[in-house]
C-alpha positions in Angstrom: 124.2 106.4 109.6 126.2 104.6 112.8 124.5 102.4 114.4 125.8 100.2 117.6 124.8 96.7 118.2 126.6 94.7 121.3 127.6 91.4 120.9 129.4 88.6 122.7 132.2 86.3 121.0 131.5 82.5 120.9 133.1 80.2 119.2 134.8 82.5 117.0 131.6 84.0 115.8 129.8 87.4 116.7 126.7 86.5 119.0 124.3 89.9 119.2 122.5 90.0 122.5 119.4 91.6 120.1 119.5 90.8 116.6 120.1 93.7 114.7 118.0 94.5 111.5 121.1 94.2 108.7 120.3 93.8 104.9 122.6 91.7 102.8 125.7 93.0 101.9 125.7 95.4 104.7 129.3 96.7 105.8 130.3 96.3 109.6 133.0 97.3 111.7 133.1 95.5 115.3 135.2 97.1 117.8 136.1 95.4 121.0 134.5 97.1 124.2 137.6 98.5 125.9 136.7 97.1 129.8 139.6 98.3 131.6 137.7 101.5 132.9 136.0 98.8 135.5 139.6 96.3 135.9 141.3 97.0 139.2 145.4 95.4 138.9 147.9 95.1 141.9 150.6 97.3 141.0 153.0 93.8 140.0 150.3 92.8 137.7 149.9 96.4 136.1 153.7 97.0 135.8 153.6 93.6 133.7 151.2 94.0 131.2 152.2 98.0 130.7 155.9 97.3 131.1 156.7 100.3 133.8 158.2 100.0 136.7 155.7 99.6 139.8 157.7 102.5 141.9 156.4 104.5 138.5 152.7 103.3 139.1 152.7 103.6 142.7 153.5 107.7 142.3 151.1 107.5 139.8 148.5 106.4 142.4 150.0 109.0 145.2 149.6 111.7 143.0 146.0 110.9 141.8 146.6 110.6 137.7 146.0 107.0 138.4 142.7 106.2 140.9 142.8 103.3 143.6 139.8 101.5 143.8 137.9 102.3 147.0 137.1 98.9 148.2 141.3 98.1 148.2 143.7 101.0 147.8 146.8 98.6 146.6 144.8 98.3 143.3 144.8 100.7 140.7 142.7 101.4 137.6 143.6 99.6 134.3 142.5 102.6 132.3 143.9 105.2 133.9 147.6 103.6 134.2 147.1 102.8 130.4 146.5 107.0 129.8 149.3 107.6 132.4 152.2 105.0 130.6 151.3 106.4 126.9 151.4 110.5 128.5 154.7 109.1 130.0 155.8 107.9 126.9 154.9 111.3 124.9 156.9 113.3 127.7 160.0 111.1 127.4 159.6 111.6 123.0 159.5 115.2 123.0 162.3 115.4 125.7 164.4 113.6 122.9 163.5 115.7 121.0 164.1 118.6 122.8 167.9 117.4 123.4 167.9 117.2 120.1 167.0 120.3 119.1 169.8 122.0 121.8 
């Protein structure tokens, strides 16, 4: 059976904010919390770390595939321009492949 604990990094080690009840010998997996669903970026600081071109982002954001956060609409959603620059990048490999194919 899964069970989920959460946790907290310090000092290298795995802090649990409850202790969990583990026996010995017991096998984890720990899995960072993905917390780009709540990160907001300027569109300079998202086209760096996703390496796109901000014109890209910013018709991302004008189309709605990428939301702008309400309180400042130059700043767009980590997560959601992470799903649009890896559905980009599947559009651009099967149009290769298409040409390919012709």
């Amino acid at each position: 059976m899964l069970q989920t604990y959460l946790g907290v990094v310090e000092n290298g080690a795995v802090v649990f904010l409850k202790p969990p009840k583990l026996t010995n010998g017991t096998r984890v997996i720990i899995v960072p919390q993905n917390t780009s669903e709540k990160e907001w970026l300027t569109v300079p600081q998202a086209a760096k770390r996703f390496q796109v071109a901000a014109t890209l982002i910013r018709q991302w954001m004008k189309s709605g595939k990428v939301r702008v956060a309400p309180h400042d609409l130059k700043l767009a959603n980590a997560s959601d321009v992470e799903d649009a620059v890896e559905q980009h990048e599947l559009l651009g490999l099967s149009m290769q492949v298409i040409k390919r194919e012709e």
